[in-house]
N, C-alpha and C positions, 0 to 999 in steps of 0.2 A: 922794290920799295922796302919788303921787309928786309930781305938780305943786306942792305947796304949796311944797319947796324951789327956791330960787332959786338954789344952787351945783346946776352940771349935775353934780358929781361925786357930791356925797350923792342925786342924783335918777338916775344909773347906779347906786350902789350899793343904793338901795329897791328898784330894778327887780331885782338882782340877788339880794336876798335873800328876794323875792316868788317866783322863780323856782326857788330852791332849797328852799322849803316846799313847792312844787306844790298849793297851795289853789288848787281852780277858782273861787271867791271873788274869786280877785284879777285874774279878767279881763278885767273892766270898766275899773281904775284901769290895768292894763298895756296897754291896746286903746286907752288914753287916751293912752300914753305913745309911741306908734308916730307920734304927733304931735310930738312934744318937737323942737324947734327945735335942740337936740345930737344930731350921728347916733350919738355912744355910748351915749346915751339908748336911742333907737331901739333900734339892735344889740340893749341887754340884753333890751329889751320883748319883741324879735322873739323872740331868744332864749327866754327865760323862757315865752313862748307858746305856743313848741313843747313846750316841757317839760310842759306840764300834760297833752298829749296827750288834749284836750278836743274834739269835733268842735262845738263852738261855736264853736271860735277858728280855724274854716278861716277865716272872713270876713274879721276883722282881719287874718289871715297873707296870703291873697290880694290884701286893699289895702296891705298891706307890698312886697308884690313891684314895687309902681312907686314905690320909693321910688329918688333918687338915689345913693345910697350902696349900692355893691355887697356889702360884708358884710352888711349889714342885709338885701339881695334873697336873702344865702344863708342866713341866719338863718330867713326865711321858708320860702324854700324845704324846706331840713329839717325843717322843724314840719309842713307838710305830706304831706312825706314818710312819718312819723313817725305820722302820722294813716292812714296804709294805705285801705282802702275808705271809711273814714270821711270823708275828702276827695272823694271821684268826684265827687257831683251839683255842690259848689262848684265843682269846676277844671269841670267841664262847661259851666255856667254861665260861668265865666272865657274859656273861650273867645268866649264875645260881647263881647270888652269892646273899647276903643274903643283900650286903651293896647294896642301891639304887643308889646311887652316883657312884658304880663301873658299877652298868648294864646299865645306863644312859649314861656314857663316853663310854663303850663298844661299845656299837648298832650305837654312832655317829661314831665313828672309824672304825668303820664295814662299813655304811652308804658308808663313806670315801674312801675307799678302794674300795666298788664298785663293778662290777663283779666276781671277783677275788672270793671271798666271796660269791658267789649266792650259790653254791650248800651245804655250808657247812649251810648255814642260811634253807634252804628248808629243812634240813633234821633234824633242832631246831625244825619247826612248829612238830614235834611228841613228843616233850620233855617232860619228868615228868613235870616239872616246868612250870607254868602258866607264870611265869616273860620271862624265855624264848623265848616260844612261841611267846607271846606279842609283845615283842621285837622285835623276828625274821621279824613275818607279816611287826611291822611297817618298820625296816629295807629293806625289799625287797619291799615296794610301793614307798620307796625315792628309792633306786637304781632304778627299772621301770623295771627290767629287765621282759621280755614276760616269759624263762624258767620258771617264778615262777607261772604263771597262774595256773595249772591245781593243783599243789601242795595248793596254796589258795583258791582256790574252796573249795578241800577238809578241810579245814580248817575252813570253814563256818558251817562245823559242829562242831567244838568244844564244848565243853560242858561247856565252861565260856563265857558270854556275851561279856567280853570285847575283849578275843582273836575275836572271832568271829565278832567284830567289827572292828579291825585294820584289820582285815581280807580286809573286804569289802572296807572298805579306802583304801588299798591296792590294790585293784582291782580293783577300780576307778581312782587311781593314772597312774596304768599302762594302761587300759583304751582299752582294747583286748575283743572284742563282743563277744567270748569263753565266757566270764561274763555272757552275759544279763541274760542267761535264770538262773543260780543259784544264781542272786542279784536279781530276782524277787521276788523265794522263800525264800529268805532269808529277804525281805523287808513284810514278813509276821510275823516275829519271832516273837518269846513271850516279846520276851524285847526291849522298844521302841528306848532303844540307839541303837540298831543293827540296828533295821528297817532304824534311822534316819539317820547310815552311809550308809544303802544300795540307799538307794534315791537319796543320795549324789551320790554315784558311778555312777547308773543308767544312770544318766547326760552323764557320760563321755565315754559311752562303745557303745554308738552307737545309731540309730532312731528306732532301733528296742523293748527302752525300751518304749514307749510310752505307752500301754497297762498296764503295772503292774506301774508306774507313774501317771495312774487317779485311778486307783485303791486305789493307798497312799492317793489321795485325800478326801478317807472316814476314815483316819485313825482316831481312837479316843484320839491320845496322838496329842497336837497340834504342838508341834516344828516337828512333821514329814507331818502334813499334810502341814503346812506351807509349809516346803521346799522343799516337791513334788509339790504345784505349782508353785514355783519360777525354779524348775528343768524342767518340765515339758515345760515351757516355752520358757525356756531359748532348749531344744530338739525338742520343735514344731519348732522355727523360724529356724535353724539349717535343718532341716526339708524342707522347703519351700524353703531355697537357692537348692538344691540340685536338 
């Protein structure tokens, strides 16, 4: 329907009159139009996408977000937004994707959404995919939710430094003294980014880290020993009100 014209302008305007009937009918010919060779094209498609508030049209809106044109990526965006829980299992899925810019908008949308989203994200931290994972951690230490404690723990063991690092950002974010004892060990790790998030955490999980925070104090990498004593400090006086 829309492609038949060859003015992109009468082919923005189908798309936009598609969009303001909201017939879920027309999601196929506007799913079709997120191709259109004109990014105003697009924009309406994108637009009008989100308007139907379809949980069919997570897909399309999801392959919308690598598109070159930034309104068109906020277009989608919103549609997904828009889509509330109805989006989770797609954006979770999204986080495997190959494009950066898709697993990036994913995980804030995830973020976004919030509880809703806890359990399908704890059950990412096992995922083939390192981006994933990654993703997952950082996504559940911005929601905060406590559910994901014991699932993050176990995820300080992954076997990439950096999972194992949003891990522990993670667990300082949410800031549940379940923590202390595996951000001690893990403020041991072989790699000093890990260490330097777990010190970070330690901070925020309770006065019980104090003990493995002078210990950081001997670390040999310095940005960790540094900020085990700015941590340390800042959990001694904490400490002293109490």
């Amino acid at each position: 329907m829309i492609q038949h014209s060859r003015d992109a302008a009468r082919r923005e305007e189908v798309a936009r009159e598609l969009g303001t009937r909201g017939d879920p009918s027309a999601l196929d010919a506007l799913s079709d139009a997120l191709m259109d060779e004109d990014c105003r094209v697009r924009w309406r498609a994108a637009d009008a996408i989100g308007g139907l508030r379809d949980v069919r049209a997570a897909g399309p809106l999801i392959d919308a977000l690598r598109d070159r044109e930034s309104r068109v990526r906020a277009s989608a965006a919103a549609g997904l937004r828009s889509l509330g829980e109805g989006a989770i299992a797609p954006l979770i899925e999204a986080l495997k994707s190959i494009d950066w810019g898709v697993r990036r908008e994913a995980a804030r949308l995830l973020r976004g959404i919030g509880e809703p989203a806890v359990a399908l994200l704890i059950a990412s931290l096992s995922d083939d995919k390192l981006e994933a994972r990654r993703d997952a951690a950082d996504a559940l230490g911005k929601i905060g939710d406590a559910r994901a404690v014991a699932a993050l723990i176990d995820t300080l063991r992954d076997p990439h430094w950096i999972v194992r690092s949003k891990a522990a950002e993670a667990l300082g974010r949410i800031g549940d003294e379940r923590a202390v004892t595996p951000l001690a060990a893990v403020s041991r790790d072989g790699d000093w980014r890990v260490r330097y998030e777990a010190v970070r955490a330690l901070g925020n999980v309770g006065t019980n880290a104090i003990a493995p925070l002078r210990e950081a104090l001997r670390d040999g990498a310095y940005p960790v020993s540094t900020e085990a004593k700015a941590v340390l400090a800042k959990v001694e006086r904490r400490h002293a009100r109490q």
